[in-house]
N, C-alpha and C positions, 0 to 999 in steps of 0.2 A: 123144634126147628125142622125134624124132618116132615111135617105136615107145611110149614113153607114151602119146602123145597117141592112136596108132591104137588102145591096151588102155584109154584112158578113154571113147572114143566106143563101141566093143563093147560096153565093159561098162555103158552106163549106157541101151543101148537098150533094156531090159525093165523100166527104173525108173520106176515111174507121176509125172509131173512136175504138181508143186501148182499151180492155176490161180491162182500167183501170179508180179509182176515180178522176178524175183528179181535183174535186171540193177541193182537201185538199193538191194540190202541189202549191208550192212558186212560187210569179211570181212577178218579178222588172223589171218595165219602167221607163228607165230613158230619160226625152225627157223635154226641158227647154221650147216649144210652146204648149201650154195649146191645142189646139185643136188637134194638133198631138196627147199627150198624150190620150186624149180621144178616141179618135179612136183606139187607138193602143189598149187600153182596152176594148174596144167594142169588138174587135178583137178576144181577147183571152176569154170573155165571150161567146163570141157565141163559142167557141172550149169547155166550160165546166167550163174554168179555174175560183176559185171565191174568191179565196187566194190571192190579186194584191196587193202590192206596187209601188204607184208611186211617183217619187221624180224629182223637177225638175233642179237640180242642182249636179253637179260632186260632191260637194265635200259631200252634203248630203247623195248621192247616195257610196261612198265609204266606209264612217259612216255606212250604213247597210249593205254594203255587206261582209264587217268584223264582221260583229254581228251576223250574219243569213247564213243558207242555201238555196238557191235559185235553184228550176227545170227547170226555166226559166230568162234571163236576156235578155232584149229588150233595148237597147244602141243608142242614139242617137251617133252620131261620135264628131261633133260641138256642145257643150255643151254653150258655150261664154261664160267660166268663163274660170279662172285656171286650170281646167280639163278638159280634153277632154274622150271620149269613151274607145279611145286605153289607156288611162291610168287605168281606169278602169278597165276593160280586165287584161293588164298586172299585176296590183294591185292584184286581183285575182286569177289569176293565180299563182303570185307566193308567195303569200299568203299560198296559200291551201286553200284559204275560200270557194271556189267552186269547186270541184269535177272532176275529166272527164265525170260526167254523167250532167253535168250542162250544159243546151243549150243555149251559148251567139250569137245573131245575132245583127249584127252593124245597123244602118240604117242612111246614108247618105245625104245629099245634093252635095257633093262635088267627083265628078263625079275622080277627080285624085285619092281618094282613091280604084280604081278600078286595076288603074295602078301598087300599089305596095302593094294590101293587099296581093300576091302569096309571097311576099317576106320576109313580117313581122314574126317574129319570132313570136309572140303570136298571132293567127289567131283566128278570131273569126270562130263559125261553122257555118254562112254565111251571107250571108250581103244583104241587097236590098236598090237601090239608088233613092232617092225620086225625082218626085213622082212615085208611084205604087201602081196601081190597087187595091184592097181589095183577088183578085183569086192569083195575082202575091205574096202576102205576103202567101196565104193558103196552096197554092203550095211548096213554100219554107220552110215553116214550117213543112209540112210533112214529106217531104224529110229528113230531121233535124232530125225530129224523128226516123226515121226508119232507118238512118244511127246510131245515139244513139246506138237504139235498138240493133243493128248487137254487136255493143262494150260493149255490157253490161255485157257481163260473163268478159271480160279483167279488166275493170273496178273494179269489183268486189275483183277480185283477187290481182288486184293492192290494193283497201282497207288494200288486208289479207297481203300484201307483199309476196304471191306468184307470184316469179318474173318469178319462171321454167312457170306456167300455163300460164302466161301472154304470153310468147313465142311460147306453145305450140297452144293458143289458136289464138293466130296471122296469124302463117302460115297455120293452115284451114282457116279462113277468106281471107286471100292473096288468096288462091287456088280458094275458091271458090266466092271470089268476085275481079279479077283484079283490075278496077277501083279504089279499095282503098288500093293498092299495096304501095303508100310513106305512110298512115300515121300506117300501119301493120310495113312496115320497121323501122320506128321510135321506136315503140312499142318496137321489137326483140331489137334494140340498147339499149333503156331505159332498157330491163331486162338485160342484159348482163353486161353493166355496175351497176347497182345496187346489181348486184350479185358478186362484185369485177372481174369480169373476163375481164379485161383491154383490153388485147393484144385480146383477140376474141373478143371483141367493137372492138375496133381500127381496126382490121381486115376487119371486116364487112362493115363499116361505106369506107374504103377503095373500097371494093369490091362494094360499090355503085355508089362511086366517078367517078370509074371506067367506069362507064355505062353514068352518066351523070354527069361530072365534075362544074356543075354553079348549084347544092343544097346547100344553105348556111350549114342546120341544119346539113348536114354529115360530113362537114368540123369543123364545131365546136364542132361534135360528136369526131373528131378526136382529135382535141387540148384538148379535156375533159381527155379523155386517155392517150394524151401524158403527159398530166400535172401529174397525178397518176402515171406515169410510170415514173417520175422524166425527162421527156425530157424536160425543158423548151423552150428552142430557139425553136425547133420543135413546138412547140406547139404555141409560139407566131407567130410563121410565118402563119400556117395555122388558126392562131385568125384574122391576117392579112389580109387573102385571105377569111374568114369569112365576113368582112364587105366593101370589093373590090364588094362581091357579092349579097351581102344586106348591104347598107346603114343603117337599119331599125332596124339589129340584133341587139339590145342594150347590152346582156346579153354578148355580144362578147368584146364590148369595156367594159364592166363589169371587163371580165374575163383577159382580155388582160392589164387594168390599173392593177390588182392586181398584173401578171406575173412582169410588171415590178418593179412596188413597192417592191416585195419580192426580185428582181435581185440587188434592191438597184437604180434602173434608175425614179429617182424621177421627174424628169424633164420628161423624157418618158411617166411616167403615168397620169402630168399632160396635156399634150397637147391631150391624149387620152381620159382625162373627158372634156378638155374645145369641142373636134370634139364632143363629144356625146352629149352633151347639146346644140350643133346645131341641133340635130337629134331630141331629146327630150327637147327643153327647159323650162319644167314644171316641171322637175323633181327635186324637193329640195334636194331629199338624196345623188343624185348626185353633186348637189349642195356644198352641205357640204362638201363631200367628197373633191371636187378641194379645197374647202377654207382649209379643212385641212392639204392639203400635200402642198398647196401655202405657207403657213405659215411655215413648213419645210422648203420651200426654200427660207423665209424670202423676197417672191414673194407681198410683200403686198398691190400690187394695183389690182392684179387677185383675191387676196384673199379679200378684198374689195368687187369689185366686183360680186362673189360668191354669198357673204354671204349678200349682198343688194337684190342680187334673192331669197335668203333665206327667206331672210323676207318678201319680195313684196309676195312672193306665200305661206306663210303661217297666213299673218296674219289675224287677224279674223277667223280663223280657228283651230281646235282639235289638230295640228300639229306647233302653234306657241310656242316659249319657250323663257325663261329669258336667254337662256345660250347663243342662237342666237345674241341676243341684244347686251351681253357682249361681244361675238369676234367680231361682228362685229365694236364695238367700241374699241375696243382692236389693230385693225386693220386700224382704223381713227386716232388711238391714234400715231399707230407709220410713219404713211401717214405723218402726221402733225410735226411729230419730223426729218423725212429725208425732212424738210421745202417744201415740193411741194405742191403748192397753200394751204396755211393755211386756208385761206378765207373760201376757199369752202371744203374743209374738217369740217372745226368749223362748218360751219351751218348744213353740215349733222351731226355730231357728238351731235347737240344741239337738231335739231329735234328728233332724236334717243332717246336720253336722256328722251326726254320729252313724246316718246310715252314707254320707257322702265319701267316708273312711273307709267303712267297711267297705263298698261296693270298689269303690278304686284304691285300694291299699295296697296292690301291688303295680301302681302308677304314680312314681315319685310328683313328678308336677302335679296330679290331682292333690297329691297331699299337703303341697306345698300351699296351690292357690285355696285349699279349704283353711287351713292357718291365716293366711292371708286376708280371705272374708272374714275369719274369725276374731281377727286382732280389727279390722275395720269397723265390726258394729260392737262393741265393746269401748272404741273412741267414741263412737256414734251417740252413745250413752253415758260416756262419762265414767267409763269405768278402768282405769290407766292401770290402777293394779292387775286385774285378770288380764288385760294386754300384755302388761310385762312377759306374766305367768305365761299364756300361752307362746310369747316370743322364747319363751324362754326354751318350752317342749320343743317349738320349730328348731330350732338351732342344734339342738342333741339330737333330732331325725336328719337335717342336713348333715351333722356330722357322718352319721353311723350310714348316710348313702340311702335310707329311708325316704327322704322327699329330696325334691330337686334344688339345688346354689342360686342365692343370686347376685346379682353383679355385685362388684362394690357399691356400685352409687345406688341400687336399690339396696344393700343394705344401709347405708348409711344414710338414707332417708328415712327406711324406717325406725333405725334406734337416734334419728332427731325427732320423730315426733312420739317417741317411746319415753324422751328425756333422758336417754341414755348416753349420751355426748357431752 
């Protein structure tokens, strides 16, 4: 390590340093190899920085970046959990929890994310692919900076929701820095449509098209507009030719499952959340979402499915809940009652059960409504004795204050259809 430290003080002696403190601005490394992370902190010490967070894990790493504001975010890409880098980023991003003035750089091993980070809809502000030099990260950092730098009154303005300044101050930056001519254009669309002025987005984002028809974001800038301006089909189509042109655009099949949703094309929207979770399969809220319009369509081995992602990527985590457990067994329950393979639905339905106890056992209602589904797919089946049997548990945990009472008339619905009356 101390031959790092000698290649980050070398290399950062010709770096022109901002006449600012930089000792009191936030800085999050998220990096799961312990010596990477060290370095990468070395790294930003010898720039000033003395503010560090380091976490070596996605899911801790998203825990503070909802909590905190960050000047700095340094992202491994491959994390080897449940989260990855870009999830993070997007997390963040569309969050708000980080700013436009917030500088995220990726850092890779995996050399194909070179190939379609131009494509991804949430871009980091620049990436370096391991390994690299200690001068090859000083270099790119600065750059980083200084491009920041250029956007900083935009930024600002964006803060105030001065959306005219944000426009005005874009196209002098276009003039007088070509080079950052796409993310100036973005800018002008972003004020335009936040300014309600629809048909001049739409226009715009047109007249870009125009010049270079394969920019996903201009295309999707377009179906933004056309959706406000009441054109649906329109707008699905160019949502369509959105992810024809990035694969990667998630916010597209976002935007696109809703379109049909609202059209009533239920079926539509789900085969556009099951494509996007090829795209993304880490994403639980997506997740949920297919499990919830599956069950709409009384689709309940998609919706099974789902919600078995559901829980594999949340559990042990800030993001696990009782209410999971119960569709998901909600959805065993009725597997198991259109007879396909009971077998193996009971055993998952049993483990479930068993981790839905554990995890809220010190949450009477969880425990309650987990007996609840449990006496429900055991009628489902035909099986009145194990019902009794477990009515029978529930009742000595109501007693002893273990699970939560229920009314009279819910108990005496259920020991009528227990046969117990």
């Amino acid at each position: 390590m101390s031959d790092v430290m000698a290649l980050s003080s070398e290399s950062t002696q010709n770096i022109p340093q901002e006449l600012i403190d930089t000792s009191q601005k936030r800085v999050l490394i998220i990096e799961d190899l312990g010596e990477m992370r060290l370095m990468l902190k070395s790294y930003m010490t010898s720039l000033g920085y003395a503010n560090i967070d380091v976490e070596p894990s996605g899911q801790s790493a998203i825990k503070r970046i909802l909590e905190k504001q960050y000047d700095v975010v340094l992202s491994d890409y491959n994390l080897g959990g449940s989260i990855d880098g870009q999830q993070i980023l997007e997390t963040s991003r569309k969050n708000h929890s980080q700013d436009h003035s917030t500088i995220f750089i990726m850092i890779t091993a995996d050399t194909a994310y070179e190939s379609v980070v131009n494509v991804l809809e949430y871009q980091p502000d620049s990436y370096l692919v391991k390994p690299f030099p200690p001068a090859a990260f000083f270099r790119r950092f600065d750059r980083v900076q200084k491009q920041k730098k250029t956007f900083e009154s935009i930024n600002a303005a964006r803060k105030n929701q001065d959306f005219e300044g944000m426009e005005s101050q874009a196209k002098a930056i276009m003039a007088q820095y070509p080079n950052l001519a796409s993310e100036c254009l973005k800018i002008i669309g972003e004020s335009l449509y936040a300014r309600g002025r629809y048909k001049d987005a739409k226009n715009h984002y047109m007249l870009i098209v125009l010049k270079n028809k394969n920019l996903a974001w201009a295309h999707y800038g377009i179906a933004l507009c056309e959706l406000k301006l009441g054109a649906v089909a329109a707008a699905i189509t160019k949502l369509e030719q959105t992810i024809r042109l990035s694969r990667h655009f998630l916010s597209a099949y976002d935007l696109l499952a809703d379109a049909h949703e609202d059209q009533g094309n239920l079926n539509d929207a789900q085969t556009i959340l099951s494509k996007v979770l090829e795209v993304s399969p880490r994403s639980s809220e997506r997740a949920i979402r297919l499990a919830q319009i599956s069950i709409q369509l009384n689709d309940w081995a998609t919706a099974e499915q789902a919600y078995s992602r559901v829980i594999r990527l949340t559990r042990e985590t800030n993001y696990e809940k009782v209410e999971h457990y119960y569709e998901y067994l909600k959805c065993l329950t009725n597997l198991m009652s259109s007879g396909a393979d009971n077998s193996k639905w009971a055993d998952k339905f049993k483990r479930t059960l068993i981790r839905l106890r554990s995890f809220g056992k010190t949450n009477p209602a969880a425990i309650s409504n987990s007996f609840r589904i449990e006496i429900q797919q055991y009628l489902a089946r035909d099986h009145l004795g194990e019902a009794i049997k477990s009515w029978k548990q529930w009742n000595r945990l109501i007693k002893s204050g273990h699970a939560s009472a229920l009314s009279s008339a819910q108990k005496h619905t259920l020991k009528k259809r227990l046969g117990l009356l």
